[in-house]
VOGUPA-16422 format. One record per residue (C-alpha): residue in three letters; chain; x, y, z. Coordinates in pm, whole numbers, plus 50000, padded with zeros to 5 digits. Example, Ala and Ser with C-alpha at 12.3 -4.5 7.8 and 13.67 -1.06 7.14 Angstrom:
BEGIN
REC   aa  ch   east  north     up
REC  ALA   A  51230  49550  50780
REC  SER   A  51367  49894  50714
//
This chain:
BEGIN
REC   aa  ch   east  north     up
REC  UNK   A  48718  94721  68836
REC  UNK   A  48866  94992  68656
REC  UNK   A  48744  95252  68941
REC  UNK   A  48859  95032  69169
REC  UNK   A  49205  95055  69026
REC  UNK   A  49222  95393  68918
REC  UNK   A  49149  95458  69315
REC  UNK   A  49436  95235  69449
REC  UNK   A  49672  95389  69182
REC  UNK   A  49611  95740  69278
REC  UNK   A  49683  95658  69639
REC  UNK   A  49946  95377  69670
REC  UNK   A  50066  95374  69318
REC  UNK   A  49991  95019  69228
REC  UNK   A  50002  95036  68899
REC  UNK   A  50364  95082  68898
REC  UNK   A  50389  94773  69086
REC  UNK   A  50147  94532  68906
REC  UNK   A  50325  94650  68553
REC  UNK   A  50689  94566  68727
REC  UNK   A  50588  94231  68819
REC  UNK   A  50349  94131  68540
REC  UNK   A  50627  94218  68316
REC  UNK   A  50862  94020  68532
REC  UNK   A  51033  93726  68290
REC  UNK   A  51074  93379  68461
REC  UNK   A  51295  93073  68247
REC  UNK   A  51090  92763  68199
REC  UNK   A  51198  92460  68365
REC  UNK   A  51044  92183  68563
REC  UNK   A  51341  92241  68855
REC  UNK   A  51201  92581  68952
REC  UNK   A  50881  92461  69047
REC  UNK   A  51043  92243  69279
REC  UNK   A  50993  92619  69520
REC  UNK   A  50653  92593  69414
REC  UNK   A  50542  92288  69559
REC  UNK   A  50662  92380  69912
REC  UNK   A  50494  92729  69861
REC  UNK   A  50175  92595  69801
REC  UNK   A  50207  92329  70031
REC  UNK   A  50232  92565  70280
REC  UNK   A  49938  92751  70206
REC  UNK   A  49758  92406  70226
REC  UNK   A  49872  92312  70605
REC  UNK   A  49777  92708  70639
REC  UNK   A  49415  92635  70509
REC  UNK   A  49407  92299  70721
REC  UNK   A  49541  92405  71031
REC  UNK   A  49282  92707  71046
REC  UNK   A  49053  92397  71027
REC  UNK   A  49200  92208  71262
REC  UNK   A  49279  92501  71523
REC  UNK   A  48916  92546  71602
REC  UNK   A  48814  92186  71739
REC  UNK   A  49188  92117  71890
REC  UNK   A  49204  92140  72284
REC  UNK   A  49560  92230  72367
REC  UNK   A  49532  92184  72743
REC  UNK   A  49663  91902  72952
REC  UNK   A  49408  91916  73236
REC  UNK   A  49296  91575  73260
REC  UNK   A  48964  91341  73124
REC  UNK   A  48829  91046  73077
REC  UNK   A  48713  91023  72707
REC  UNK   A  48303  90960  72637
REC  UNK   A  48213  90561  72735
REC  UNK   A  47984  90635  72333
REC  UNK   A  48262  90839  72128
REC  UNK   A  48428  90630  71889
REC  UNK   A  48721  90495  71846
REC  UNK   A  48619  90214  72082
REC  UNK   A  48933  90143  72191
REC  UNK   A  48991  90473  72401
REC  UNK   A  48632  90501  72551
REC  UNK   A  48685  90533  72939
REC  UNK   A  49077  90575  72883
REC  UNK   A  49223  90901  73123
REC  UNK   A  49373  91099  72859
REC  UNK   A  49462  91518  72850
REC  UNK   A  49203  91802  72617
REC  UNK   A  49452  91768  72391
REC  UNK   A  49445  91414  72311
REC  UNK   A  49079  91369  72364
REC  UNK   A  49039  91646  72126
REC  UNK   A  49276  91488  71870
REC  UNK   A  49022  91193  71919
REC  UNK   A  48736  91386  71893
REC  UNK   A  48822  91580  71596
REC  UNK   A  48922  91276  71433
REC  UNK   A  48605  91068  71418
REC  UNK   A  48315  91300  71558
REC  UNK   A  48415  91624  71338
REC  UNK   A  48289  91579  70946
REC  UNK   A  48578  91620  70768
REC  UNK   A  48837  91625  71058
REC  UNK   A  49046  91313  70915
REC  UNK   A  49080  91425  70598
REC  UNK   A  49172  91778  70771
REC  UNK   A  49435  91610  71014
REC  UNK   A  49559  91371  70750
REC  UNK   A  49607  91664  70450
REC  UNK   A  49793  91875  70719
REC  UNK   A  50022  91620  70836
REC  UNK   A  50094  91493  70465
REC  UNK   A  50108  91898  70389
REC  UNK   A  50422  91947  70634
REC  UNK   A  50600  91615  70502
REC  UNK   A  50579  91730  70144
REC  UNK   A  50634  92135  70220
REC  UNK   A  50980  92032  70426
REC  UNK   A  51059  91745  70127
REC  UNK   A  50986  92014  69878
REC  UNK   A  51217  92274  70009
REC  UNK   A  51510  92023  70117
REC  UNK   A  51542  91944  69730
REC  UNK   A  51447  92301  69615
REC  UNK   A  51765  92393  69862
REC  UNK   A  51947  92122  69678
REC  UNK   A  51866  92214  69355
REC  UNK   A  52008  92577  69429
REC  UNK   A  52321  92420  69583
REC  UNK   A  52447  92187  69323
REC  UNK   A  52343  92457  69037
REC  UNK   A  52500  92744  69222
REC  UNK   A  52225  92955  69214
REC  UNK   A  52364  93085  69520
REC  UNK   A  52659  93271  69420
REC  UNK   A  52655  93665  69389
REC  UNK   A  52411  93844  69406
REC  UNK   A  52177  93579  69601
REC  UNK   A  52411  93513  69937
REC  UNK   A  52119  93697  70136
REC  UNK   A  51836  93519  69961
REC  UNK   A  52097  93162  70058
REC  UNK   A  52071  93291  70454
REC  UNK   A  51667  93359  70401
REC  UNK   A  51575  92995  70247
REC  UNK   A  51833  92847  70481
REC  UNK   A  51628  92990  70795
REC  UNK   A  51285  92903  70598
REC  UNK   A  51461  92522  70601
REC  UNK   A  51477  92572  70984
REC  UNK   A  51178  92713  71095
REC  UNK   A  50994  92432  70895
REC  UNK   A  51149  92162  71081
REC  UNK   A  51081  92374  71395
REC  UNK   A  50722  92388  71262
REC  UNK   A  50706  92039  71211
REC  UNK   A  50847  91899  71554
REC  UNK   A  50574  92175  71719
REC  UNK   A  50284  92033  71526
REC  UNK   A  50370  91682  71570
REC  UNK   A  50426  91706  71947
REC  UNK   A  50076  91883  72000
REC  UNK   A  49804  91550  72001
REC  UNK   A  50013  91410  72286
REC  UNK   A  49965  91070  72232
REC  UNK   A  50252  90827  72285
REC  UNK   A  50483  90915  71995
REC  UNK   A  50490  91260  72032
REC  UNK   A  50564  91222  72426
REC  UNK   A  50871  91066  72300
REC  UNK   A  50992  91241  72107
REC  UNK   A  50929  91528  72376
REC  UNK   A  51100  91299  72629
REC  UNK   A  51427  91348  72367
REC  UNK   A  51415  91706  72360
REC  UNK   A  51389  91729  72748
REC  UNK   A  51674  91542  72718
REC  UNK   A  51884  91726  72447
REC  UNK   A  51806  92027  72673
REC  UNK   A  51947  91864  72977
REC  UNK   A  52259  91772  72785
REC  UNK   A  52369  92119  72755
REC  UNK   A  52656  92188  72977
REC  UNK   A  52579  92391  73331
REC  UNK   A  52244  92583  73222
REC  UNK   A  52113  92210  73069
REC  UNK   A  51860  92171  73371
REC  UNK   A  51771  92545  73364
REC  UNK   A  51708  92532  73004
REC  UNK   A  51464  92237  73059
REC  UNK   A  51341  92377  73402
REC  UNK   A  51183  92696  73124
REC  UNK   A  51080  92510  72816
REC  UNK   A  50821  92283  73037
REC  UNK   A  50735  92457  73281
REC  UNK   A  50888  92286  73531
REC  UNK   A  50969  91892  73597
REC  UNK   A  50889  91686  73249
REC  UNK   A  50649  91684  73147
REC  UNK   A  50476  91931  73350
REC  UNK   A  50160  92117  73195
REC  UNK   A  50296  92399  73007
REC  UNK   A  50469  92245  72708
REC  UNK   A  50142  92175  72488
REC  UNK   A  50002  92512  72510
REC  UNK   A  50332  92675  72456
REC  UNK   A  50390  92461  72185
REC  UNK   A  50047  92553  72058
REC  UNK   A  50144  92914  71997
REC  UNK   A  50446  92870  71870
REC  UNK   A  50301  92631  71633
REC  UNK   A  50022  92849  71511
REC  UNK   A  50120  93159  71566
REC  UNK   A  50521  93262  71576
REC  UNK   A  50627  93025  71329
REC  UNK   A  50368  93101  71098
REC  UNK   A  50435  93437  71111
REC  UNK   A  50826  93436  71087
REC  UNK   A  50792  93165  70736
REC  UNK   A  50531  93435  70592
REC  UNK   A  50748  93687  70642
REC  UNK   A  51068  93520  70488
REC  UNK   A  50850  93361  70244
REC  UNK   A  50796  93739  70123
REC  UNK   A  51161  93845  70173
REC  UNK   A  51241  93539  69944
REC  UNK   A  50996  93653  69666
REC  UNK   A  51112  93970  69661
REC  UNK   A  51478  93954  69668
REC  UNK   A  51405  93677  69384
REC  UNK   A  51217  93950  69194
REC  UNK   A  51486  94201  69251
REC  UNK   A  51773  93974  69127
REC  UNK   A  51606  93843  68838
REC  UNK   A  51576  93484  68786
REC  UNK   A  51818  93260  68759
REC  UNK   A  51848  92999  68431
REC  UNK   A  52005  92717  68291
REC  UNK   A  52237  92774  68025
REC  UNK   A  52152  92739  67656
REC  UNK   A  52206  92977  67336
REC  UNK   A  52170  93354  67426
REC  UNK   A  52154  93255  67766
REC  UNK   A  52403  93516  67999
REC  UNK   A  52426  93723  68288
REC  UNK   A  52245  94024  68137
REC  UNK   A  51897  93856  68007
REC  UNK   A  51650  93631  68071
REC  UNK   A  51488  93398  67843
REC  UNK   A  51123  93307  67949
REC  UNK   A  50768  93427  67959
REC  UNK   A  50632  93711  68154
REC  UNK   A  50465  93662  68459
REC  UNK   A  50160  93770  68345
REC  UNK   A  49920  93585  68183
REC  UNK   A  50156  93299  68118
REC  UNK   A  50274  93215  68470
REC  UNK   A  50002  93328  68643
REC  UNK   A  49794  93105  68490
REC  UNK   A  50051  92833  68543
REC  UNK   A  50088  92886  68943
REC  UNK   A  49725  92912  68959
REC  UNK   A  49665  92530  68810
REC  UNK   A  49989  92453  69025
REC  UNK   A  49813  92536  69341
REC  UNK   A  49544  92299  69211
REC  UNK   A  49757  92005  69115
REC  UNK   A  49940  92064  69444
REC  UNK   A  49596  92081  69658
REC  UNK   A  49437  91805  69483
REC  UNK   A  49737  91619  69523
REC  UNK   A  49748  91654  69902
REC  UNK   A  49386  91595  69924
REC  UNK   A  49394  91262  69775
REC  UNK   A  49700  91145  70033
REC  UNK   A  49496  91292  70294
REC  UNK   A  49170  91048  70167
REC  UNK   A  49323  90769  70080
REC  UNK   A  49711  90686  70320
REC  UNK   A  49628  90701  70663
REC  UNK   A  49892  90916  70865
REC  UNK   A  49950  90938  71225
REC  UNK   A  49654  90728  71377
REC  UNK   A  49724  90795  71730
REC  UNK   A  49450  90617  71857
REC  UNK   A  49677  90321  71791
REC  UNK   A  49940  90427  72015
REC  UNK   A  49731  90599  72301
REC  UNK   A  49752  90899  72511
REC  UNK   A  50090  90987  72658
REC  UNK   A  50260  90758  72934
REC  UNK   A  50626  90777  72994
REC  UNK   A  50629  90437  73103
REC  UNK   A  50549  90261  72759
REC  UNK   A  50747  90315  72455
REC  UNK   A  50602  90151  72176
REC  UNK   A  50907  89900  71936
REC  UNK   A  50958  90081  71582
REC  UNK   A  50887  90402  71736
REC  UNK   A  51010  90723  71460
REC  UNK   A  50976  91012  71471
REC  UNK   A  50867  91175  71106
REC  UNK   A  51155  91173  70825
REC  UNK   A  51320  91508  70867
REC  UNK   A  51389  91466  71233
REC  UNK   A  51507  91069  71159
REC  UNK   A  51865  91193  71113
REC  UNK   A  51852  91282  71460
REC  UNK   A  51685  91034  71615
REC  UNK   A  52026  90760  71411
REC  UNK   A  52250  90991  71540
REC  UNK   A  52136  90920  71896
REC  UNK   A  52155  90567  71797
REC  UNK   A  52485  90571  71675
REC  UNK   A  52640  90721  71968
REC  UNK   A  52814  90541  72181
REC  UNK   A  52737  90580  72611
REC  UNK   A  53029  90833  72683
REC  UNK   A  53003  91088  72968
REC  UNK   A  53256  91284  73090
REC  UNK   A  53267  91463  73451
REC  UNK   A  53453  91804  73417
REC  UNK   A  53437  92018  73745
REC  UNK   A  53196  91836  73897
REC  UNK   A  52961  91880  73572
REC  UNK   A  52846  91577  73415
REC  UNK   A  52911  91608  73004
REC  UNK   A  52643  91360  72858
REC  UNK   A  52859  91337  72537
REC  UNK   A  52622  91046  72396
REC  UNK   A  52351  91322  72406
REC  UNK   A  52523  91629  72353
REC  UNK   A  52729  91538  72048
REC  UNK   A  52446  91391  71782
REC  UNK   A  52148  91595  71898
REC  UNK   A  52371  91979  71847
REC  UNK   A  52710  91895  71748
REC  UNK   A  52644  91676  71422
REC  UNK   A  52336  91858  71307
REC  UNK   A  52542  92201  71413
REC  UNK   A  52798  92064  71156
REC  UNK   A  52596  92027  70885
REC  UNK   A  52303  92270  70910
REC  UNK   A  52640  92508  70958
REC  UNK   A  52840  92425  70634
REC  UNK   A  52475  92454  70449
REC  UNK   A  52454  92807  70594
REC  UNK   A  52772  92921  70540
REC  UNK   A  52906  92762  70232
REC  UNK   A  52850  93005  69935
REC  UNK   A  53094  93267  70165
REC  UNK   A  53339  92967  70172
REC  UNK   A  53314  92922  69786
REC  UNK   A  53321  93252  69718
REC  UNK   A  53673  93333  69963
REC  UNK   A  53836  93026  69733
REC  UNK   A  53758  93208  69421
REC  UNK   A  53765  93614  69499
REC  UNK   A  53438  93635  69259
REC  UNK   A  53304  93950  69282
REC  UNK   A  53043  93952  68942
REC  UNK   A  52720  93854  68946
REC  UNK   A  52594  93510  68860
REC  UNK   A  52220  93429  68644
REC  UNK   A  52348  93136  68456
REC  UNK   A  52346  92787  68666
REC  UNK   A  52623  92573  68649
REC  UNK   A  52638  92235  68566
REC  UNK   A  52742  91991  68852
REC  UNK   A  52952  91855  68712
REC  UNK   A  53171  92133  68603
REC  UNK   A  53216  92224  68963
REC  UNK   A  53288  91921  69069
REC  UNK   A  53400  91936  69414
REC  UNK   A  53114  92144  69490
REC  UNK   A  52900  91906  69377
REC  UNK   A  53101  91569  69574
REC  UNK   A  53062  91808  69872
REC  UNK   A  52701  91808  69827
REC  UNK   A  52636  91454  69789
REC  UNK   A  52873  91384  70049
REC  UNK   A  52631  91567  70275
REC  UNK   A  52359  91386  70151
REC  UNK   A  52494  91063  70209
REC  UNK   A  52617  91111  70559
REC  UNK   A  52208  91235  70619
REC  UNK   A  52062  90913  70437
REC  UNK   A  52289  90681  70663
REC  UNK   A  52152  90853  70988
REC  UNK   A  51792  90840  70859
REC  UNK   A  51907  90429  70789
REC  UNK   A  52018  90431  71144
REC  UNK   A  51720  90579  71314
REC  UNK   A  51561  90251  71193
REC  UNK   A  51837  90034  71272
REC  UNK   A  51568  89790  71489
REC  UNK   A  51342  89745  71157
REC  UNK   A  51617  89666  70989
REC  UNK   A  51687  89382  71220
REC  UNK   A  51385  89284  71256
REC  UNK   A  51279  89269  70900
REC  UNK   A  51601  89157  70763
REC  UNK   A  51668  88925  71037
REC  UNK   A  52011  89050  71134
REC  UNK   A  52179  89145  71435
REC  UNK   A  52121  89522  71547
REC  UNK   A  52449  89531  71710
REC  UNK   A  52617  89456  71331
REC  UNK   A  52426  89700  71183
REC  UNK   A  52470  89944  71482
REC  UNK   A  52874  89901  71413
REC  UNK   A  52839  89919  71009
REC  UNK   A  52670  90230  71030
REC  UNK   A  52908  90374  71264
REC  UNK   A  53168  90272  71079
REC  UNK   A  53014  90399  70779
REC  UNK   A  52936  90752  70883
REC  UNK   A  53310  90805  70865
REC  UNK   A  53374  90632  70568
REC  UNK   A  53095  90696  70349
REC  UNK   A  53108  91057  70342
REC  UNK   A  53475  91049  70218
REC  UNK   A  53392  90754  69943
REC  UNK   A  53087  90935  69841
REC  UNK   A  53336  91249  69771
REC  UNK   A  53564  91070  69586
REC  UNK   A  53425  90868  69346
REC  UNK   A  53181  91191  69298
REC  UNK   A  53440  91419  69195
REC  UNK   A  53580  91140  68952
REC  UNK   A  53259  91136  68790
REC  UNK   A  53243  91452  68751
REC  UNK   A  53570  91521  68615
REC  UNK   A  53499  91207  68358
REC  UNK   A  53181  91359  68256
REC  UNK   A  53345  91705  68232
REC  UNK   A  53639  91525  67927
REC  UNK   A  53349  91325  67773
REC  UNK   A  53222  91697  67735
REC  UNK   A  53560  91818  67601
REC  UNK   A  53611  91528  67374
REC  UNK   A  53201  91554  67222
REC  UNK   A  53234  91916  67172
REC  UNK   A  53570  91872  66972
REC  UNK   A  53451  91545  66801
REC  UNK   A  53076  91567  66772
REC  UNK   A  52819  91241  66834
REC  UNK   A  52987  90881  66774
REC  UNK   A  52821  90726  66445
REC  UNK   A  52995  90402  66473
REC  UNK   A  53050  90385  66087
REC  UNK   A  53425  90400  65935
REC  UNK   A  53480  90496  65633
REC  UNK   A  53789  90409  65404
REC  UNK   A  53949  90728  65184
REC  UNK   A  54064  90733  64856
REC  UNK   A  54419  90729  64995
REC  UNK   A  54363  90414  65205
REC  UNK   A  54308  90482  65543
REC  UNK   A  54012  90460  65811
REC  UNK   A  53836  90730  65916
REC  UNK   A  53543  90729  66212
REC  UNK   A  53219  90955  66066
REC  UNK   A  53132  91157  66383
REC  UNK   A  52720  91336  66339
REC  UNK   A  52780  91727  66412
REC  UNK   A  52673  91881  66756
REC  UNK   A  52378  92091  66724
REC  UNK   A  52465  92525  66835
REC  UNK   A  52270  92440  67177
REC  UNK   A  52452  92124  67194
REC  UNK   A  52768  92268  67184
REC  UNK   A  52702  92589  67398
REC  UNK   A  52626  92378  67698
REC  UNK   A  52935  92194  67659
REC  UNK   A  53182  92479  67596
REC  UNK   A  53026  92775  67740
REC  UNK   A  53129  92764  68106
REC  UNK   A  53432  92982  68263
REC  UNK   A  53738  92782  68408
REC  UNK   A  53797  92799  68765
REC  UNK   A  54157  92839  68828
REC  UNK   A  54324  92831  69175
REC  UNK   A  54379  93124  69291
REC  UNK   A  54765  93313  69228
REC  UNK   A  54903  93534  69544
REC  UNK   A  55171  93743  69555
REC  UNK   A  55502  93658  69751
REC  UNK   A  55537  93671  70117
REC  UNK   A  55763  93965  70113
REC  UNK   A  55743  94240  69874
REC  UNK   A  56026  94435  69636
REC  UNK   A  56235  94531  69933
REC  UNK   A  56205  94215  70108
REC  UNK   A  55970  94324  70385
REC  UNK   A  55682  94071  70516
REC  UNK   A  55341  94197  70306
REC  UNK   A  55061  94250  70510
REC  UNK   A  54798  93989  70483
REC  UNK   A  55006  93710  70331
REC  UNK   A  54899  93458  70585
REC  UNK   A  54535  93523  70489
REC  UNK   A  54600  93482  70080
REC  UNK   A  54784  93167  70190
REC  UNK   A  54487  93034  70382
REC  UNK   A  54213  93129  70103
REC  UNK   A  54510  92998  69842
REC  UNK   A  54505  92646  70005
REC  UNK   A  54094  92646  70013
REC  UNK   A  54113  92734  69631
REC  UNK   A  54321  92468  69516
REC  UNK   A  54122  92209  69760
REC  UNK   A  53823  92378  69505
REC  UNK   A  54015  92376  69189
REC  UNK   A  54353  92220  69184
REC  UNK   A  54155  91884  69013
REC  UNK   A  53958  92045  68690
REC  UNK   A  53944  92002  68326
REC  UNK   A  54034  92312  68101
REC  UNK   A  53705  92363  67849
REC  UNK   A  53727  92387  67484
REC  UNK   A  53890  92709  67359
REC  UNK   A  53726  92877  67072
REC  UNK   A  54123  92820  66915
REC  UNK   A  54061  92443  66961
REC  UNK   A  53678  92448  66820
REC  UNK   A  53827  92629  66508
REC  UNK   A  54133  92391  66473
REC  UNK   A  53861  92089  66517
REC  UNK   A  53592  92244  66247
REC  UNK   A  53925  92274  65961
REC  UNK   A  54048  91918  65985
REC  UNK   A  53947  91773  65684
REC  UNK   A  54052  91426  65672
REC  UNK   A  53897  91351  65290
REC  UNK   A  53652  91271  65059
REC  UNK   A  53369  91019  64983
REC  UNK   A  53166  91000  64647
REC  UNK   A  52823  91021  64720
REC  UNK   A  52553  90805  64598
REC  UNK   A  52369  91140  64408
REC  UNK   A  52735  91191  64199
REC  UNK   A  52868  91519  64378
REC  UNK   A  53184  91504  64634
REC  UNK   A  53140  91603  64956
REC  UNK   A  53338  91682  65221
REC  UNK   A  53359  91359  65534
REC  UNK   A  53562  91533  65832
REC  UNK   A  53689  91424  66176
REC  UNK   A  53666  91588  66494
REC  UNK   A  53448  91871  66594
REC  UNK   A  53302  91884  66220
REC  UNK   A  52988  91874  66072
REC  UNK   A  52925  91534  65834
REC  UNK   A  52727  91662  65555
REC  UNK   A  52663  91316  65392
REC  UNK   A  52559  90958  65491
REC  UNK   A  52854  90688  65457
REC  UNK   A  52889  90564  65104
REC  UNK   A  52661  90236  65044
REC  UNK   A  52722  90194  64646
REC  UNK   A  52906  89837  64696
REC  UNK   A  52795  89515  64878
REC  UNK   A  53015  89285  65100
REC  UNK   A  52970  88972  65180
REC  UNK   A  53037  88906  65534
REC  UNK   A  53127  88576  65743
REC  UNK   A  52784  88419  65678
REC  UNK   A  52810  88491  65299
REC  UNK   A  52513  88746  65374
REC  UNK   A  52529  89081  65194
REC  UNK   A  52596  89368  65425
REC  UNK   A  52603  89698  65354
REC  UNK   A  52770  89840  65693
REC  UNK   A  53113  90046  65609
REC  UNK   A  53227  89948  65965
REC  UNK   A  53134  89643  65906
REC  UNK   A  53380  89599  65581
REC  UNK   A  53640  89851  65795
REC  UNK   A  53644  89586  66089
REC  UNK   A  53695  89300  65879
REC  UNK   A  53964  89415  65625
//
């Protein structure tokens, strides 16, 4: 080994490299493996689908599956290779199942994984300068495994998948004047021709593949370059990092990951049964089986087709299939869009140019953060809507009221959602300002020597406090005038106004955090004394303080029940 190395360092200087990134420090929290579970996922439907790839037939030249294969029900059914192999793989190959079922359970969890990981990042801000770039990578990773998953899921051609090809030919034709070209090329001809399962094939295996392993790398690195991001605690700042090096401690930590994660998948895989197209048969555009869905991260889709209304428009003699057009590109364009291109908005409402390592806490920012769940809800009600008939069905109500509420809903519920968001955040955010100041309610009251109440508040702890006072206020943004000294129009006033209005729609609504003045002020209000039960006199004090002594229980009260009590709030509330 040590030859080995010595030869590998004399040539490509890896021993520079290993000692960078063994030395590399990465914070501790369960959040950031969130990125690890769609990692390894991915290397799992990579392991699987090299499995998989050599029994699957992706032809559809016609056959008549085997009068003695099993499953019964398809023997001496016309079906395509790719189908029959699909079959074939599934109950004549030892260990195809499990295969087919760990892959299919792989892509649900890798595309789960990095929809939350991608969440995580937003609502923390992880985003912010210098990590824009690394933003536009994991955005396009986000992509290309949906792309990835709609590929693989067409490929067994069985009923399901025809479908939800039948909806993309569709989609395709929706587009205005080169709609029927643009379908014409991605089948091969009229739908569903005999092209689109082998071309789907190699995108599926091979360019897809290739593009996510490629970002996948780009995101590792530029992660390694810009040092971890972490959550903020004591000694926590932009210029460290608190955590263990990569070496031994997290190596030996992603390695049992990948474990957990594999075993994990394996057990899905042997135990909930995924995809059995043998129920649905091969593909005939004729039948369309009820509760047909596609898999989760292309439901949203599939409600927003639902939702839409029958509207076509005829422009020029060109038919505008707005009940197509308009929830399959213009909706998802919308929101995939603001994802991609909303830490440049942030960033033009603030004029921020440092570098960020410390997360924030949602709900300090807390219109980011309504934005965010906004966006979430409007994607939850068109994942509810792309099963708008099994809600009828199972709930025994009428599809054309739920059709309605939902439509009605995907303008309203967006705008609800980012109200009462922001509220909560800006309540949490003077709870904060109000426990940092006064410390932990006790719920005992004390009585001084000169008569009056006093509530005994328990002391915040230094980590306690340094979450809650140790984040930067966002202001909106101050421009100069439109015209300068000599009263002449300033050159790019009209673009300060514009970024101006997008701060205060940011920041106009905040809550100021503690000073270090007000901390001090809080900490030197003493409010008096209380004679402790060991003889010495201590100092009780309100606010922000520290209570170095337990309220005084020297004397008994009776209380209503003529019991004997020995609660100081109890004799406070009563007398």
């Amino acid at each position: 080994m040590a030859t080995t190395a010595d030869y590998l360092d004399n040539r490509v200087g890896v021993a520079k490299a290993v000692k960078f990134i063994s030395r590399k420090i990465f914070p501790d929290h369960w959040s950031f493996m969130l990125g690890e579970i769609a990692l390894w996922s991915f290397v799992v439907i990579l392991i699987s689908g090299v499995f998989m790839t050599m029994f699957f037939d992706p032809s559809m030249g016609h056959t008549t599956y085997p009068e003695d294969a099993l499953p019964v029900s398809m023997q001496g059914v016309p079906m395509s290779h790719a189908f029959a192999s699909t079959l074939h793989m599934s109950f004549e190959v030892k260990g195809g199942l499990l295969m087919r079922q760990i892959h299919h359970w792989g892509a649900l969890i890798f595309i789960g994984a990095a929809v939350v990981h991608m969440f995580r990042v937003f609502f923390t801000g992880a985003f912010r300068k210098p990590r824009e770039l690394n933003w536009l990578v994991g955005f396009s990773l986000l992509v290309l495994a949906l792309l990835a998953g709609f590929s693989g899921y067409s490929l067994p051609d069985d009923v399901l998948s025809g479908n939800g090809l039948r909806i993309a030919d569709g989609v395709a034709r929706s587009i205005p004047i080169i709609g029927s070209y643009a379908s014409f090329g991605l089948f091969g001809g009229e739908f569903p021709g005999t092209q689109i399962i082998p071309r789907l094939f190699t995108v599926h295996i091979l360019l897809i593949p290739a593009l996510i392993i490629g970002l996948v790398t780009v995101h590792l690195m530029l992660m390694v370059v810009h040092k971890h991001t972490q959550y903020p605690g004591v000694g926590r700042t932009d210029k460290n990092v608190v955590g263990y090096p990569a070496f031994p401690v997290y190596a030996a930590k992603m390695g049992g990951y990948f474990a957990m994660t594999f075993g994990v998948l394996a057990l899905m895989g042997a135990t909930m049964s995924i995809n059995a197209v043998w129920n649905y048969g091969p593909y005939d555009p004729s039948p369309v089986s009820a509760g047909a869905q596609p898999d989760w991260y292309m439901l949203f889709m599939e409600g927003a087709l639902r939702l839409m209304p029958g509207w076509e428009v005829v422009i020029g003699g060109y038919t505008l299939s707005l009940n197509v057009l308009i929830p399959a590109l213009v909706i998802p364009g919308i929101l995939f869009g603001l994802l991609a291109v909303y830490p440049f908005i942030e960033a033009a409402a603030t004029k921020d140019t440092r570098e960020h390592h410390v997360l924030d806490r949602p709900r300090n920012v807390p219109t980011r953060t309504a934005i965010g769940v906004a966006i979430l809800g409007e994607f939850l009600l068109l994942v509810a809507a792309g099963s708008n008939d099994l809600l009828a069905t199972h709930f025994h109500l009428s599809i054309n009221d739920i059709t309605w509420t939902l439509r009605i809903g995907f303008f309203v519920l967006p705008v609800v959602l980012f109200m009462v968001t922001k509220r909560i955040c800006l309540g949490l955010q003077r709870r904060d300002r109000e426990l940092a100041l006064h410390g932990h309610e006790t719920g005992r009251v004390v009585q001084l020597d000169n008569g009056a109440f006093m509530e005994v508040h328990k002391p915040l702890s230094d980590h306690e406090r340094w979450l809650l006072v140790a984040h930067e206020p966002n202001r909106v943004l101050e421009i100069e005038g439109a015209t300068d000294g000599n009263g002449v129009d300033r050159p790019g006033y009209r673009k300060d106004a514009v970024r101006q209005k997008l701060s205060r729609f940011f920041y106009e609504d905040r809550v100021e955090p503690v000073t270090p003045a007000e901390l001090v002020a809080a900490h030197a209000h003493t409010h008096g004394e209380v004679e402790g039960d060991d003889g010495p006199v201590k100092p009780v004090r309100g606010g922000g303080i520290g209570v170095e002594l337990e309220a005084p229980h020297e004397h008994q009260h009776e209380d209503g029940d003529g019991l004997a009590s020995r609660s100081v709030a109890t004799l406070a509330r009563k007398e």
